[in-house]
C-alpha positions as CSV (number, residue, x, y, z in Angstrom):
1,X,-75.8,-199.7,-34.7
2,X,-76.1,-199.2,-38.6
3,X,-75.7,-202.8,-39.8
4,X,-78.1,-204.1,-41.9
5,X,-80.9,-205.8,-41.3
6,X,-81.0,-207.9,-44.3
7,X,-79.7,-211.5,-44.4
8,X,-79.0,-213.7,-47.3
9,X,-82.5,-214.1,-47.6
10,X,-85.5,-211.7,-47.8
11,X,-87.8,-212.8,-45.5
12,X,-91.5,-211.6,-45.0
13,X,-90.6,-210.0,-41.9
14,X,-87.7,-207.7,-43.3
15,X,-89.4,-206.8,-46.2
16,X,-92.5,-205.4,-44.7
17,X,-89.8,-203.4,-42.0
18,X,-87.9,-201.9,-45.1
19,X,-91.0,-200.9,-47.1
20,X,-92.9,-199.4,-43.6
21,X,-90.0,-197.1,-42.4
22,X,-89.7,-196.1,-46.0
23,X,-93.1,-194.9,-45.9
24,X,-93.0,-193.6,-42.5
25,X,-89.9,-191.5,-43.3
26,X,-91.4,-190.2,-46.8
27,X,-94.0,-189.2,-44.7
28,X,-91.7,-187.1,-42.4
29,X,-89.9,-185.8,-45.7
30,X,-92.5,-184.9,-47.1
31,X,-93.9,-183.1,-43.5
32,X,-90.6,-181.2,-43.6
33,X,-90.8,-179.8,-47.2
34,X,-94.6,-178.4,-46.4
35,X,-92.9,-177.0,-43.2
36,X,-90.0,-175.0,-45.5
37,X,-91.5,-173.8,-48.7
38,X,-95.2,-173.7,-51.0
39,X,-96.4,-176.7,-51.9
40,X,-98.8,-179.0,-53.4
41,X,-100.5,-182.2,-52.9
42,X,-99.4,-184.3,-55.6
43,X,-95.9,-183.3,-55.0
44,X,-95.9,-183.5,-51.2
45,X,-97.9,-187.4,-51.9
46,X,-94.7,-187.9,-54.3
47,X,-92.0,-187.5,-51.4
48,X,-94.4,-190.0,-49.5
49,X,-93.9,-192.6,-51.7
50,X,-91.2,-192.2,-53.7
51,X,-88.8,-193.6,-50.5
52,X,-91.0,-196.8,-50.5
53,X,-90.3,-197.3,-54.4
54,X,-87.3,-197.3,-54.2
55,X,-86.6,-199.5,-51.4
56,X,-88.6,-202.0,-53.6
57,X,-86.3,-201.8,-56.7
58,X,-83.4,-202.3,-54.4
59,X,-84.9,-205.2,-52.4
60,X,-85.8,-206.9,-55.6
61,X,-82.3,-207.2,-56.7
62,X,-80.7,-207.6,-53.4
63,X,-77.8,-209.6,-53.4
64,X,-77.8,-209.6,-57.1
65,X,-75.3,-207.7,-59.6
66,X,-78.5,-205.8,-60.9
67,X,-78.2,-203.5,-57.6
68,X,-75.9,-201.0,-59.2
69,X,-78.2,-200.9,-62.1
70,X,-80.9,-200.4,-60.4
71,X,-79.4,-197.6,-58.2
72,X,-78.5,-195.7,-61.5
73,X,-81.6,-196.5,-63.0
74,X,-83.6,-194.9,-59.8
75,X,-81.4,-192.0,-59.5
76,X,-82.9,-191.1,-63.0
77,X,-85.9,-190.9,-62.7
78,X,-85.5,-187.7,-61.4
79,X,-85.0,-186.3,-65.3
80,X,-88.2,-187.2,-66.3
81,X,-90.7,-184.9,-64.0
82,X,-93.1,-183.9,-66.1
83,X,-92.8,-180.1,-64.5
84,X,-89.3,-178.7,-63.9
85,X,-89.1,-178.3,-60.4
86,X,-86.6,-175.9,-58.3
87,X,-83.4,-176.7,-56.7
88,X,-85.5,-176.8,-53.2
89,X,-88.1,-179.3,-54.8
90,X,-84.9,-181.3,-56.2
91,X,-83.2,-181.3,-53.2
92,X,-86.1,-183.1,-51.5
93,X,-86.8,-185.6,-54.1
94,X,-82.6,-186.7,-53.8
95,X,-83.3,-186.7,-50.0
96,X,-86.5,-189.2,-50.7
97,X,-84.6,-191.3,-53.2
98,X,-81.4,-191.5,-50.8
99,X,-83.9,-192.8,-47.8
100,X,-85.2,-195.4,-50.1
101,X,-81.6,-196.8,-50.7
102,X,-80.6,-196.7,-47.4
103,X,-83.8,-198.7,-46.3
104,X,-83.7,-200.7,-49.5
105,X,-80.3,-202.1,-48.5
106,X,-81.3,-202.7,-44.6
107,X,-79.5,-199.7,-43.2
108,X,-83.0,-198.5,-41.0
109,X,-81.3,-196.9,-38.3
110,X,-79.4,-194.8,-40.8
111,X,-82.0,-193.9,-42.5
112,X,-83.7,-193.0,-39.6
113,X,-81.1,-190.9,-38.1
114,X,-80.1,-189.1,-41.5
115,X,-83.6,-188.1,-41.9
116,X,-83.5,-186.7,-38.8
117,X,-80.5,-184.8,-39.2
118,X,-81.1,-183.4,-43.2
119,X,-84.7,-182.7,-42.1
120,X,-83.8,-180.4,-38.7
121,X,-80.5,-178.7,-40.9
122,X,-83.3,-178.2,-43.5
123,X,-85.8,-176.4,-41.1
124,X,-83.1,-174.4,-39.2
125,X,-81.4,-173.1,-42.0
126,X,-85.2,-172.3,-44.1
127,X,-86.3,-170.1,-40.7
128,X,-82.6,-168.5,-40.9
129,X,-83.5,-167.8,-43.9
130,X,-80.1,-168.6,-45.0
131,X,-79.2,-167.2,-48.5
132,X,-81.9,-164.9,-49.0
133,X,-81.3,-162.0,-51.0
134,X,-82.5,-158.4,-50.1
135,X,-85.9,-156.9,-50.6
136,X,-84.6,-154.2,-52.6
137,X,-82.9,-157.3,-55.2
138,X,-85.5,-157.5,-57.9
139,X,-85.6,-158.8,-61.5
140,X,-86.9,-155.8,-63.9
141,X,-88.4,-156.5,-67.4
142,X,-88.7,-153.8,-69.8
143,X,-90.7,-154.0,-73.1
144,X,-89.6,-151.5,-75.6
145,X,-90.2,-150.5,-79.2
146,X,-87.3,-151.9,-81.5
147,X,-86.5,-148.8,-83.0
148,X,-85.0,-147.5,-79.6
149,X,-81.5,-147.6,-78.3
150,X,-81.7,-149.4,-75.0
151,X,-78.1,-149.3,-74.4
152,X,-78.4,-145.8,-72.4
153,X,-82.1,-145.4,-72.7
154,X,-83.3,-146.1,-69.0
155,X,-79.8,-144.4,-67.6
156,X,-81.6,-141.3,-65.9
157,X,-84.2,-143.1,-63.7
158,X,-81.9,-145.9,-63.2
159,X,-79.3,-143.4,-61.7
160,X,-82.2,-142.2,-59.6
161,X,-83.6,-145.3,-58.2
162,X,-81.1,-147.8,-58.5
163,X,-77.9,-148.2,-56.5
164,X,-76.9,-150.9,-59.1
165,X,-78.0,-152.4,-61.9
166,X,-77.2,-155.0,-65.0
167,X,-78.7,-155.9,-67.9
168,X,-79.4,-160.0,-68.0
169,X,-80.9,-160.3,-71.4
170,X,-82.1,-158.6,-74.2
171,X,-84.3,-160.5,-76.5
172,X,-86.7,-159.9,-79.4
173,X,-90.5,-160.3,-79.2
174,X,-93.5,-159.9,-80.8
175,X,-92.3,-161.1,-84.4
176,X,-89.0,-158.8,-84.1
177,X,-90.8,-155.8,-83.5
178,X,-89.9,-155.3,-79.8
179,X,-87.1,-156.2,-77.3
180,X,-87.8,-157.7,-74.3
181,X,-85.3,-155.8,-72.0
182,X,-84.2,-157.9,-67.9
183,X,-82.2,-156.2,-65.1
184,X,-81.0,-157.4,-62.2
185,X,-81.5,-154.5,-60.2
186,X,-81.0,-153.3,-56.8
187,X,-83.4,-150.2,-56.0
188,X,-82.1,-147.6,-53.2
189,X,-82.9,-147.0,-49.8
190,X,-86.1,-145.3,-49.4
191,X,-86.8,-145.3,-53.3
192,X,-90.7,-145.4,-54.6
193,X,-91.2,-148.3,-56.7
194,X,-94.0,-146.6,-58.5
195,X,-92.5,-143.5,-59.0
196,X,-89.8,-145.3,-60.7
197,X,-92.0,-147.5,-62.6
198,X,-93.8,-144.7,-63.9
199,X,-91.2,-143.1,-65.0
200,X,-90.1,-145.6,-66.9
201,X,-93.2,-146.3,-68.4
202,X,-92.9,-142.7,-70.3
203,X,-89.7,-143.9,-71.8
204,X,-91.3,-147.2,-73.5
205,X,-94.4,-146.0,-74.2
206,X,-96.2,-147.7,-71.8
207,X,-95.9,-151.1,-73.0
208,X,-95.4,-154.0,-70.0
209,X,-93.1,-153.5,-67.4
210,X,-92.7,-155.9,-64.5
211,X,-90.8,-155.7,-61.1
212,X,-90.5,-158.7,-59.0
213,X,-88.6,-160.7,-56.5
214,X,-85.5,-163.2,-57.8
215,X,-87.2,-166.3,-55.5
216,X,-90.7,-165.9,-57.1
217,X,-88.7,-166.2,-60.7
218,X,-87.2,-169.1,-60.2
219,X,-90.4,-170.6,-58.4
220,X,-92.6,-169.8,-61.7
């Protein structure tokens, strides 16, 4: 069922079956990642093609001693996107690049059926949404004058919002006149989120404060 459909030779036929279910199945990858998270178009045309490039590279050098150098040499490409991408977007650009070897080296029908299976696990587990964090999980950053002591100076409104809370990073800004204060913080059932913010806002003189979700972080 999985053997290859390669011979000793590359024929016309074989190589225009390799590079068209590459292509078809990018297309279905690439489907599947619009289906589970924001996209956009260049990156979504990206997981079309990329399948089909790669099964090039590795027909080129079929047979050859040059396959495991080209399989390294693919794999790498992957370090040089131009934007850093997230562990969802890397996830799907391994899943193109594994499709392309597999149809690359002849194995359609296992290409075929692992895109199937990666793509429905992917889908199921997305609409589970499997590994989200809470709501009430945010990242907090705090601006604050450098003359104040931020080890204790948030403690009151923290106590009264917060059911936990822990300081990330502390960093200098603005040419060392101001930290740059982030909590991972986890606000309480029920609690106001501007109330809190407001109050906070009297403590640093109401210099930028920002609340937001731990996803949308590591998406920016």
């Amino acid at each position: 069922m999985f053997n290859s459909v390669l011979g000793t030779t590359l024929t016309a036929m074989n190589f225009f079956i390799c590079i068209g279910t590459a292509f078809v199945l990018g297309l279905v990858i690439g489907f599947i990642h619009m289906l589970c998270a924001r996209t956009n178009k260049n990156f979504v045309i990206t997981l079309a093609i990329l399948p089909m490039l790669v099964t090039l590279v590795i027909l080129l050098v079929n047979g050859n001693l040059g396959t495991s150098v080209a399989i390294v040499g693919a794999f790498s490409l992957v370090r040089f996107r131009s934007i850093p991408g997230n562990s969802r977007e890397i996830m799907f650009v391994f899943f193109a690049m594994a499709i392309g070897l597999a149809t690359g080296t002849g194995y359609i029908a296992f290409a075929a059926l692992f895109t199937v299976i990666v793509g429905l696990l992917t889908l199921i587990l997305t609409k589970l949404n499997f590994g989200d964090v809470s709501s009430r999980d945010k990242i907090l950053t705090i601006l604050i004058p450098e003359e104040l002591d931020y080890t204790s100076l948030f403690d009151e409104e923290f106590k009264e919002f917060l059911s936990s809370h822990k300081l990330v990073k502390a960093k200098t800004t603005n040419m060392g006149s101001m930290f740059e204060l982030t909590y991972q913080v986890t606000i309480k059932d029920g609690a106001n989120e501007k109330q809190f913010i407001d109050k906070l806002r009297i403590k640093n003189g109401n210099l930028k404060i920002a609340l937001s979700h731990p996803l949308l972080e590591e998406e920016l």
